[in-house]
N, C-alpha and C positions, 0 to 999 in steps of 0.2 A: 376134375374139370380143368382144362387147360387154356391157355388166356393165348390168342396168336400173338406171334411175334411181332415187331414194329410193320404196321404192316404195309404190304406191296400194293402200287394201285392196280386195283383189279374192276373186272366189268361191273357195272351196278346191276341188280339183280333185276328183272322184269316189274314196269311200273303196271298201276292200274291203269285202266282207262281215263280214269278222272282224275289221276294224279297228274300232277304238272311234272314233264321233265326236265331234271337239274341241266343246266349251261354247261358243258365244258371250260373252264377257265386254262388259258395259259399263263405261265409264270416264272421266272426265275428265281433261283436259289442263290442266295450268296456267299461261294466258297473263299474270296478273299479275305473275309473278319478272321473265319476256319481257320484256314491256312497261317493269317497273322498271330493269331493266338498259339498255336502250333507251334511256329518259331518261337515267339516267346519264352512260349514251356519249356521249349529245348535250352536255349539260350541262360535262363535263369534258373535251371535246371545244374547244367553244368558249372555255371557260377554258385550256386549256392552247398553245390556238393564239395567244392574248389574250400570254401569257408568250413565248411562241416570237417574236411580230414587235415586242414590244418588245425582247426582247434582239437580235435582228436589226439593229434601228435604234441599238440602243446603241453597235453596232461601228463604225456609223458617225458617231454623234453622241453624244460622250461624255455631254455634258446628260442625256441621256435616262435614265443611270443617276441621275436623279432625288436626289442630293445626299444620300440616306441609306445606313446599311450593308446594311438587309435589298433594298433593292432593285439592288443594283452584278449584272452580268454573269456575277461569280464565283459569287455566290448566285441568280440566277433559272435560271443555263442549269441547273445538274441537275434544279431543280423544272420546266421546263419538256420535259426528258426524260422525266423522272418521271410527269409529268402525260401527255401524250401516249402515251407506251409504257405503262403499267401505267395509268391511268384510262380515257383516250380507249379503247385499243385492246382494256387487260383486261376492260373492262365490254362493249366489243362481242364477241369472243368467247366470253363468258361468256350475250352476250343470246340469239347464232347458239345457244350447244353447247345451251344450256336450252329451244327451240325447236326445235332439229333433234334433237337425242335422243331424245324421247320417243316423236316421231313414228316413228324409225325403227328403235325398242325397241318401240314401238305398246304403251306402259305410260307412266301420269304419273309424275314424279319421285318416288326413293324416298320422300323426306321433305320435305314444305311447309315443315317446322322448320328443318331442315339447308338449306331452299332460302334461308332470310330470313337467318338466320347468316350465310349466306354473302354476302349482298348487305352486309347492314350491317356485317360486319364488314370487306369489301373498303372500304365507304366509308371507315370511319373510320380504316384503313390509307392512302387516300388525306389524308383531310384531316390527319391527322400529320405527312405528306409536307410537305402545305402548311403547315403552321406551322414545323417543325423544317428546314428547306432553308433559308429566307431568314433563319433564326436561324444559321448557319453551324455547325448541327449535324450534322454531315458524316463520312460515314468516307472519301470522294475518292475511291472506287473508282467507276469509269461503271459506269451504271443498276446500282448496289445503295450509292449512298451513303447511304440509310437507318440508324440506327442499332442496335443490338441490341437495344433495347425492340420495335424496330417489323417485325426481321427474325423475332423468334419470333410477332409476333401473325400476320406473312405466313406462317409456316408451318403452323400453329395453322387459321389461315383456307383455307390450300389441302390440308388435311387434310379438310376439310369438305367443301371440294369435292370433292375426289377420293373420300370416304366416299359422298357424293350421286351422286357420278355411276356409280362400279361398284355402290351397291343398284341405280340404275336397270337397267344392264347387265343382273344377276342375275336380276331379274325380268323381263325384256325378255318379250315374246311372238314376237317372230319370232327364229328358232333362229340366221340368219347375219347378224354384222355387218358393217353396208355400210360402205366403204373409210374413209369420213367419220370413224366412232369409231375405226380404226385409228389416224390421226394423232390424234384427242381424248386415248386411252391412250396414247401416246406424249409428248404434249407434257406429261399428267399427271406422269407418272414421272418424263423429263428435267428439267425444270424442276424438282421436288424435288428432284432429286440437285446439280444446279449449284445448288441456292438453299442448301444445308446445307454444301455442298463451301467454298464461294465465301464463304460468311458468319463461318467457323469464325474466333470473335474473343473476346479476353478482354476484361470489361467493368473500367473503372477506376471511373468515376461512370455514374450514370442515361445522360448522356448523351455518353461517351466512352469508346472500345476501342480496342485495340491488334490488327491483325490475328494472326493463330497463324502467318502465313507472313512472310515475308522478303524483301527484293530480287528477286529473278531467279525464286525461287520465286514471290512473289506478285503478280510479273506474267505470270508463265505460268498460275497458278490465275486469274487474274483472266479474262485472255484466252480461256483456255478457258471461260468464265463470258459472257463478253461478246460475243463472237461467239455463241454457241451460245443466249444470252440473243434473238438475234438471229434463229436459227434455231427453235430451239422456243417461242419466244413471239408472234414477227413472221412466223412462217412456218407451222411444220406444223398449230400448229390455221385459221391461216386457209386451207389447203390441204384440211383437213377441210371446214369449211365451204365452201369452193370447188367440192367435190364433189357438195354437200348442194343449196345454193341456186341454181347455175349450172345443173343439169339442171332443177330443179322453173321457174325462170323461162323456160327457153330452150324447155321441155314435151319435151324430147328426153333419153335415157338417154344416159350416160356413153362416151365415144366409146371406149374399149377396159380390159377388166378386167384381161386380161393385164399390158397399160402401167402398171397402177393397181397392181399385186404390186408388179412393179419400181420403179416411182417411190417408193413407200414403205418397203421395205426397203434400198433404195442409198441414199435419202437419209439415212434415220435412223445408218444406220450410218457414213456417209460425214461428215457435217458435223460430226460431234462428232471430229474430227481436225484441223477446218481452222485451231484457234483461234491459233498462234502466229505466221498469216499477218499479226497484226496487230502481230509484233515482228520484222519482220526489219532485219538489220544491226544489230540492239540485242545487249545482252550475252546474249541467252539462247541457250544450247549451238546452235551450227552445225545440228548433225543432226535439231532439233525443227525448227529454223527450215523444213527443208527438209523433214520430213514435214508439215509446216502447205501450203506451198506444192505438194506432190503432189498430195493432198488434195482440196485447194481447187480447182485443175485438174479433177478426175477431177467435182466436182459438179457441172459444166457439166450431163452428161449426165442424173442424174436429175431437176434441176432443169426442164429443158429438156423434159421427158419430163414431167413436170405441165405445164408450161404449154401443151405441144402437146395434150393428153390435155383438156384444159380447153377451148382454139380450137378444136379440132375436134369437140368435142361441140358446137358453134353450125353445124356442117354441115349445109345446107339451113334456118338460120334465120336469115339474114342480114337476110332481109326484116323479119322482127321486129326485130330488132336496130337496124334504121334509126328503127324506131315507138318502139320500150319504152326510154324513160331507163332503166330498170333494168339492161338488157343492154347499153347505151351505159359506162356506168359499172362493169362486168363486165369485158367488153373491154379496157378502156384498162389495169382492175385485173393483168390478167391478164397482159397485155403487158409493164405495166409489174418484175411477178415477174421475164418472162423476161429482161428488161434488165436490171435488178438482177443479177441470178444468173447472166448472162454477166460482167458490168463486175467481178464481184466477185473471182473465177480472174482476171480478168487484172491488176486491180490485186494481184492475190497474187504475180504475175509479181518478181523480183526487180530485172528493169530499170527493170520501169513503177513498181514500190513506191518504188526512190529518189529519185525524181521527185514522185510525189503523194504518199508520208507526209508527215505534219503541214500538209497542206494542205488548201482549202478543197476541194480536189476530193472528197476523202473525205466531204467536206460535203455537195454535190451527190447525188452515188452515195447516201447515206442517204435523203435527202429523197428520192428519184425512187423510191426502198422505199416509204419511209411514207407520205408524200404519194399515190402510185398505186394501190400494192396495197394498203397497209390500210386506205388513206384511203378510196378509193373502192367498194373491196369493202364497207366497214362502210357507205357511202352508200348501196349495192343492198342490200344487208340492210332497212337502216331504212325504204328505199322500197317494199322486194316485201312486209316485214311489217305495219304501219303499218295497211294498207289489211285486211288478214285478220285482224289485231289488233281492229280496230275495225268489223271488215263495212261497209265502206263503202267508195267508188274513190277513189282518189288524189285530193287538192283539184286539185290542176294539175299536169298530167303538161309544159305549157307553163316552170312557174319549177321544175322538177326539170331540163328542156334547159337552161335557164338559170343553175344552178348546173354542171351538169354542162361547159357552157362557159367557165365564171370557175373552174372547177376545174383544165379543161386548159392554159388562160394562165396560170392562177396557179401551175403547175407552173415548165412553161418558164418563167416572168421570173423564177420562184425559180432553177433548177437552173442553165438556160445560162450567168449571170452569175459563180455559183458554178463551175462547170466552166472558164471566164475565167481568174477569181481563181484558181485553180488551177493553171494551168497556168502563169500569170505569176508566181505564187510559185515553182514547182516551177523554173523557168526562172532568174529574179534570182539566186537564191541560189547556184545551183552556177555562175553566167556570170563569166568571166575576161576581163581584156583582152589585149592583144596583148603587153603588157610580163609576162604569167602575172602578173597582182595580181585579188583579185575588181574583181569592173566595180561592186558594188553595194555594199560595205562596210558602210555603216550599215545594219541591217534595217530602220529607218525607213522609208527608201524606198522598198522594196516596201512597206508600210502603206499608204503615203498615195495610193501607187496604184490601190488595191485600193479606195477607199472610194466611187466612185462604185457596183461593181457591188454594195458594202452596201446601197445606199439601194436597189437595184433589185432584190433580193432581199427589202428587208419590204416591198415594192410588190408582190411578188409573194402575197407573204404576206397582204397586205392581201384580195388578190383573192381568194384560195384562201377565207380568210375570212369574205368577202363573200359566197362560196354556201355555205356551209355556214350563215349565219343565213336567206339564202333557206329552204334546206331545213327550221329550225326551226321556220320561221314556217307551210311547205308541210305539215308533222308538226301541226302544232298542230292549222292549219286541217280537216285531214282525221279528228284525233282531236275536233274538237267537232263535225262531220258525222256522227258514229259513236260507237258505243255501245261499251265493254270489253267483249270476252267473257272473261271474266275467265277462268271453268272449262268450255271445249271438250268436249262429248260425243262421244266417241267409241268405235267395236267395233272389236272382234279378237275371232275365235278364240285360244282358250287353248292353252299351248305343250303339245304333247303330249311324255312320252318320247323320247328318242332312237331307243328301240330299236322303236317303236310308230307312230313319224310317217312315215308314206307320203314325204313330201317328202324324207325322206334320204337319195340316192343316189348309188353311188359316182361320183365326179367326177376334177375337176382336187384336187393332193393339198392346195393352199391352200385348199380347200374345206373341210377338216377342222379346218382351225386359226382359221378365222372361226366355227365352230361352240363353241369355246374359251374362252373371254377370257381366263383367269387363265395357258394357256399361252400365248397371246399376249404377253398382260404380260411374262411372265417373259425371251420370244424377245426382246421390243422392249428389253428394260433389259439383256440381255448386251449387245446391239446398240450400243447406246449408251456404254457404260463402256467396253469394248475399247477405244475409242481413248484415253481421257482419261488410264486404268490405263498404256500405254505410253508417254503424255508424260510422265507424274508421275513415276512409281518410278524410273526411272534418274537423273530431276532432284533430285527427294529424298534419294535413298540411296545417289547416285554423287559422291563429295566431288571430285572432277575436271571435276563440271559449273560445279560457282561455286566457284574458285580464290580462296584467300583471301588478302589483300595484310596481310603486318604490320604497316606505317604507319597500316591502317583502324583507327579509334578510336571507342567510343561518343559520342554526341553529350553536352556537356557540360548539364547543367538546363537553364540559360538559352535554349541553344539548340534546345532539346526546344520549349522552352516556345513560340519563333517557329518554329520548324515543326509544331504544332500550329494557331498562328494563320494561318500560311499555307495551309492543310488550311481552317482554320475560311473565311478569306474566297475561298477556290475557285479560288488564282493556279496551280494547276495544269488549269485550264482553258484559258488562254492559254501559258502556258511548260512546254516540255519541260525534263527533266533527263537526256538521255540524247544525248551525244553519238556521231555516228554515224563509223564508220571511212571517213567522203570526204575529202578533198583540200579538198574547199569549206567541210569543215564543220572541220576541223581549223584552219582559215584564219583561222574565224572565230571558232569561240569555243576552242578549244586541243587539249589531246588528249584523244584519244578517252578512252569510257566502259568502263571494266572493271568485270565480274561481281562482283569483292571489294568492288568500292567501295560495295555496295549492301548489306551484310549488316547492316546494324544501318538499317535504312529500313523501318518496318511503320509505314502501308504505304508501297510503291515507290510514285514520284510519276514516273513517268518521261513520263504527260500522252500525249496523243493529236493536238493541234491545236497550232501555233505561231502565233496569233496575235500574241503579242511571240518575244522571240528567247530563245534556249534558256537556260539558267540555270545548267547543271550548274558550269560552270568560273568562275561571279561572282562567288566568295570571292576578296578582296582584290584584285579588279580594280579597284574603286572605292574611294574614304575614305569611313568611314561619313558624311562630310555628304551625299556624292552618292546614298545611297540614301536619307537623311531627307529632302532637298527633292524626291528622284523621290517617295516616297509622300505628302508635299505638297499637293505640283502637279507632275504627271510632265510638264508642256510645260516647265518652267523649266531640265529635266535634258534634256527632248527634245524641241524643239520641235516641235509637228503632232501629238505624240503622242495617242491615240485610249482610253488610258486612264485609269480615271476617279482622282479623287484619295481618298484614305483618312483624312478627319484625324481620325475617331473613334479613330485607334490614338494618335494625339495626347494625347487627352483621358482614355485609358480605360489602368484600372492595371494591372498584370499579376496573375491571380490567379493564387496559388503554393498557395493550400488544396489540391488534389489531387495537386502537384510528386512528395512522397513516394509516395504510392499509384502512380502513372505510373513513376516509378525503379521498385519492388518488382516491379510487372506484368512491367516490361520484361527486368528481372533473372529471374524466372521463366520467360519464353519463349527465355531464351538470352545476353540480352546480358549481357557482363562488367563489370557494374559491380560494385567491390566490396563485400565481407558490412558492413553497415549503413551505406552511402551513402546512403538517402534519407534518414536525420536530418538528414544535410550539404548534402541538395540545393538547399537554399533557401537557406543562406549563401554556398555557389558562386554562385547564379545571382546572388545580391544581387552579391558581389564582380566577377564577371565584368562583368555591367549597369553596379558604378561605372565600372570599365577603360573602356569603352564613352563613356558619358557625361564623362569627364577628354580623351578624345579629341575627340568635338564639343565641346569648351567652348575647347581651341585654335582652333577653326575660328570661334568667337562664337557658337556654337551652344548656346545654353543648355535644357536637357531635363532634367526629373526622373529619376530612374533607375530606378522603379518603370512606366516607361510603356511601354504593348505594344510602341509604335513601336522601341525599345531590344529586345526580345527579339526580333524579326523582323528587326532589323541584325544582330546576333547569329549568327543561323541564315544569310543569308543570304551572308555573310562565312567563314562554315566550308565555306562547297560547291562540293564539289572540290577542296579543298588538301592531303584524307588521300595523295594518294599521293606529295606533297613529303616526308610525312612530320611527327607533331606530338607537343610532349613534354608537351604543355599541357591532355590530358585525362583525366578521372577515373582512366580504367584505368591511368595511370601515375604518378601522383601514389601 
C-alpha cells in the first residue's frame, strides 16, 4: 500500500447534497523565516566546518593550536560540535520543518512573531556558544557543554518552537498528518525531555554549575542525553524531512505507508533505550549495559526500514536521479543513514566495542552520519528550495555535480583514514608479545603512528569544504537571478468538521490517530520515556547499582579548584578516566575503575576518545615536576608528543572568590563536607598549594603557590589513589 506524496492541492471530490460545501480560503506562505534559516545553515555551516579542519589539523600539528588558550583543541572541539550539530544542522531543520509544514497543514505559520523569536533567539543561543566555548566556559558534558544561562534560553527558545509549530498543526486545513510531522512531533517532545533531564544543574556563578547527578549516575543521564541527542536531533526530524522533500524532488509518492507506521513507532520507541551502549565495560551496572546493547541490536530493523522506504520511493526514477544533483546528493544521504545505523548495533556489539571504544573509529562512524546524511540531505534541501524560493532555475546545476563530487571524496579521505587510525589503536593497545608483556607500552607510540592519517583527514575536510563554498557561491548566484517571494499565495479549502467532511472514512485504524495530534503527542512521549524511566529508577534508587567504597573521599578545595580547570581547558576530550576490566588495560595504567570511585565527580569525566592515555590511575605515578614540565612543553616529558603546551596556567592565579560558594553547592547536592567548611576552603587550598610548591622547590623548581598550574598538580595527583585509602581529607579531618 502506498501512502501519496506531500500532497498537491487538488479538486475535492463531489459533495452530497446535504453536505455543506467547504469555503475556499486564500492565504500566504511565509518564505522569508525559509529563506532566513537557510542562510543561517549555510553561514554556520561554513563556520563550524572552518573549526572542525582546524582542530582536525591540530591533532596533527600541534602549531596549529595557534599559541593561545581560547584556541587549543580542548576548547574548539565542543564549539565545533556545537556549531555543526545545533547551528549547521538546527537551523536546517528548522529551514525543512518551516517550509514543509505549512505546506502540508496547507495554512501559513501560526505566528510571524513566534516565527522571528524563534530564529533570533536560536542565533543568539548560537553566538553565546561562540564566545563562552573558547573561554572554557564549560559544563564537559558532550553536545550540552553550554552553561545554564544558555540551557534555559535553549528552552525558553524551543518552547517557541514547539508553541509555533503545534498553532500551526491546530489550524492545519488538511485533517491527516503526513508521516513527516509525525517525527517533527516527536523530535519536539524528545528533545525537550533529554534537554530538561540532562541539564538538571545547580548554578555556583553566572558561569559555573555543578551537575544534580553523580558518577555512574551522570553518565548514564548523560548517555541517555547523548545518544538520543543523536537520534532525535540528527535523525528523526531529518527522517521527517526525508519524507517531505525526497518524494516532491523524485515527483513520485512514498513507496509504502504501511512501512512508514512501523519505521516510526519502532524507532521512537526503540532508540531511547540504546543510550548505555556508549558505556560498556565501564562501571555502570552490568544489566543496563546489556539492555543498551539489545536495544541497539533490535534498531537495525526500523532504521533499515526508513532507509529502504526512502531508496525505493526513487523506483522508476533513477533516470532522474543520474540528471538532478538534488537526487544525487538524496541518495548518497540516504545511504549514508542506512550505513550509519548498521555500523552503530554492531559497534554496540560487546566484542567489537572493546576494540573500537575510545578510538578514532567512533570518529569515522560519526562523520559518515553527519558528513552524509545531514550533510547532504541539508545540500538537497538548499538546492531543491533556493530555486522556488527565488522563482528562478538553479545558477549551475554543473558546480552543484561538482560539489556533490568534493563532497563524496571529502567523505572517504575523511572517514577511511579514520576507520585506519581506528583500528590501529584498537589493535596497539591490547597487543602482547610472545614473553605476555604489552608489544606497545608507551601509548606514545600508537600517536605518532596515527598522525599521517591526521593530516589526511583535514584533507579530507578541506574537500568537503571546498563544495559547500562552491554551493555558496551556486545560492548566491541563483538568489541574484531571482526575486524573494517572500509571502507565497496560496488556496485551500477550509477544514470541515469531523463529522461533516465526506473525506472521513473508515480505514486502516492509524488512520484515526493522524487525524489527532495531541493524541499523537501523548502516544509519541509514553514511547519515548519507557525506556529512559527503566534505566534510571533502579540506577537511582537501587544503592547496589553504585556500591560505595569507604576509602572515597571528597576532593579537598585545591583540588576542586584543578578539576574545574581541567573541565575549563577541555582535557577530557583527549583523556579517559575510566579504566576498563581488560588484561591490556590493567597492564597499563592499574586497576580497574569501580562505581564508588565516582560518587563525588559532578560531573563524571570518564571522556569518550583517548587521544592521550587514560588518567584515572595518574595520581602519584609522577612527581609533581613531571607534570609541571608536561604542561610546559609536553615533548620534554614526551618526546613526539602531539599536544599543545599550556603556559597561561603559569602565569594566571587561581581564583578562590567562588571556592566557598562551590564547597556549599556541593555540600547541598550530597557531598560530605563538613557543617562550615567553606569558611576553611581557601586556607586548605592555600595550605595544600604551599605542600605542593616546598615539593617543586626540591626539584629547583621554583612557582608561586597561588598559580593554576599548582591546582591542576593537585587534582591530578589525587586520581585514583581513594581506593589505597586517604586520611588527608576534609571529611576526616
Amino acid at each position: 500500500m502506498q501512502a501519496t506524496s506531500p500532497p498537491p492541492l487538488t479538486a475535492a471530490a463531489p459533495l452530497a447534497p446535504d453536505r455543506p460545501r467547504p469555503a475556499l480560503d486564500t492565504f500566504l506562505y511565509d518564505n522569508r523565516i525559509v529563506r532566513d534559516f537557510g542562510l543561517a545553515t549555510v553561514f554556520w555551516g561554513v563556520a563550524g566546518m572552518l573549526v572542525g579542519i582546524l582542530a582536525a589539523f591540530q591533532l596533527a600539528l600541534p602549531e596549529a593550536n595557534l599559541h593561545t588558550s581560547f584556541t587549543t583543541f580542548g576548547r574548539i572541539r565542543p564549539l565545533h560540535t556545537n556549531a555543526v550539530i545545533f547551528a549547521f544542522v538546527g537551523n536546517g531543520i528548522f529551514m525543512g520543518v518551516y517550509y514543509s509544514l505549512q505546506r502540508l497543514c496547507k495554512t501559513p505559520m501560526f505566528s510571524r512573531v513566534l516565527s522571528r523569536v524563534h530564529f533570533w533567539g536560536w542565533q543568539l543561543i548560537i553566538l553565546s556558544a561562540l564566545i563562552s566555548l573558547p573561554l572554557g566556559i564549560s559544563t564537559s558534558k558532550e553536545y550540552a557543554e553550554l552553561e545554564w544561562p544558555i540551557d534555559i534560553a535553549i528552552t525558553l527558545v524551543w518552547v517557541v518552537f514547539g508553541w509555533n509549530m503545534f498553532g500551526t498543526i491546530v489550524r492545519r486545513r488538511e485533517r491527516h498528518l503526513y508521516v513527516g510531522i509525525w517525527f517533527y512531533i516527536a523530535t519536539f517532545l524528545t528533545v525537550a525531555v533529554l534537554h530538561i533531564v540532562n541539564s538538571m544543574e545547580v548554578p555556583v556563578t553566572f558561569f559555573k554549575s555543578y551537575s544534580m547527578y553523580a558518577g555512574v549516575q551522570d553518565a548514564l543521564v548523560q548517555w541517555w542525553y547523548g545518544h538520543n541527542a543523536v537520534a532525535f536531533f540528527l535523525t528523526t526530524p531529518y527522517l521527517g524531512l526525508m519524507y517531505y522533500f525526497l518524494p516532491k524532488a523524485a515527483g513520485r509518492p512514498v513507496y509504502s505507508y504501511r512501512l512508514s507506521i512501523i519505521h516510526f513507532w519502532s524507532l521512537i520507541f526503540i532508540y531511547i533505550w540504546a543510550g548505555p551502549h556508549h558505556l560498556l565495560y565501564t562501571a555502570l551496572p552490568d544489566w543496563a549495559q546489556s539492555l543498551g546493547v539489545a536495544f541497539s541490536v533490535m534498531l537495525i530493523a526500523p532504521s533499515w526500514g526508513g532507509m529502504i522506504n526512502g531508496l525505493l520511493t526513487l523506483r522508476g526514477a533513477w533516470d532522474k536521479v543520474r540528471e538532478e544533483p538534488v537526487l544525487k546528493f538524496m541518495v548518497v544521504a540516504v545511504t549514508a543513514y542506512g550505513m550509519a545505523t548498521f555500523e552503530g548495533p554492531m559497534l554496540s556489539l560487546k566484542n567489537v566495542n572493546a576494540i573500537a571504544h575510545f578510538t578514532d573509529w567512533i570518529v569515522a562512524h560519526v562523520h559518515v552520519g553527519a558528513l552524509g546524511w545531514n550533510g547532504f540531505l541539508t545540500f538537497a534541501m538548499l538546492y531543491w528550495l533556493w530555486p522556488r524560493l527565488y522563482r528562478t532555475a538553479l545558477y549551475s546545476k554543473r558546480l552543484a555535480n561538482v560539489h556533490f563530487m568534493l563532497g563524496v571524496f571529502g567523505i572517504l579521505l575523511y572517514a577511511l583514514p579514520m576507520y585506519w587510525a581506528g583500528f590501529t589503536q584498537g589493535l596497539m593497545w591490547k597487543q602482547f608479545n610472545a614473553e605476555g608483556m604489552l608489544q606497545y607500552p608507551n601509548f606514545l607510540e600508537t600517536v605518532l603512528s596515527l598522525v599521517p592519517m591526521y593530516y589526511l583527514r583535514g584533507i579530507g575536510g578541506v574537500l568537503y569544504l571546498s563544495g559547500v563554498l562552491l554551493m555558496v557561491y551556486n545560492l548566491y548566484q541563483t538568489a541574484q537571478a531571482g526575486t524573494l517571494l517572500a509571502r507565497e499565495p496560496a488556496q485551500a479549502p477550509a477544514l470541515l468538521p469531523e463529522a461533516q467532511d465526506p473525506h472521513v472514512q473508515p480505514g486502516h485504524w492509524h488512520r484515526w490517530l493522524e487525524r489527532r495530534p495531541f493524541q499523537l503527542a501523548v502516544l509519541a512521549t509514553v514511547a519515548i520515556l519507557i525506556g529512559g524511566l527503566v534505566e534510571m529508577i533502579p540506577t537511582f534508587l537501587v544503592k547496589s547499582n553504585v556500591p560505595t567504597i569507604a576509602s572515597v573521599q571528597p576532593y579537598r578545595p585545591l583540588e576542586l579548584q584543578g578539576r574545574d580547570l581541567y573541565i575549563r581547558e577541555g582535557c577530557q576530550n583527549c583523556h579517559s578516566q575510566m579504566v576498563r576490566p581488560f588484561r591490556s588495560e590493567t597492564e597499563r595504567y592499574g586497576e580497574y575503575s569501580k562505581a564508588g570511585e565516582y560518587v563525588y565527580d559532578r560531573p563524571f569525566l570518564w571522556g569518550s576518545k583517548r587521544t592521550g592515555p587514560d588518567l584515572h590511575r595518574v595520581g602519584r605515578k609522577y612527581p609533581h615536576s613531571w607534570h609541571y614540565n608536561h604542561m610546559l612543553d609536553p615533548t620534554s616529558m614526551s618526546p613526539g608528543s602531539i599536544m599543545p603546551p599550556y603556559p597561561w596556567l603559569f602565569d594566571d592565579a587561581i581564583d578562590y572568590r567562588s571556592l566557598p560558594k562551590k564547597i556549599e553547592v556541593l555540600r547541598g547536592l550530597g557531598t560530605p563536607y563538613p557543617a562550615g567548611f567553606e569558611q576553611q576552603a581557601v586556607a586548605d587550598a592555600r595550605r595544600q598549594a604551599q605542600g605542593i610548591v616546598q615539593e617543586l622547590k626540591k626539584e629547583d623548581i621554583e612557582v608561586k603557590s597561588d598559580r593554576e598550574i599548582v591546582a591542576l598538580i593537585a587534582y591530578l595527583q589525587r586520581l585514583g589513589t581513594d581506593i589505597k585509602g586517604r586520611a588527608d581529607s576534609p571529611a576526616a579531618q
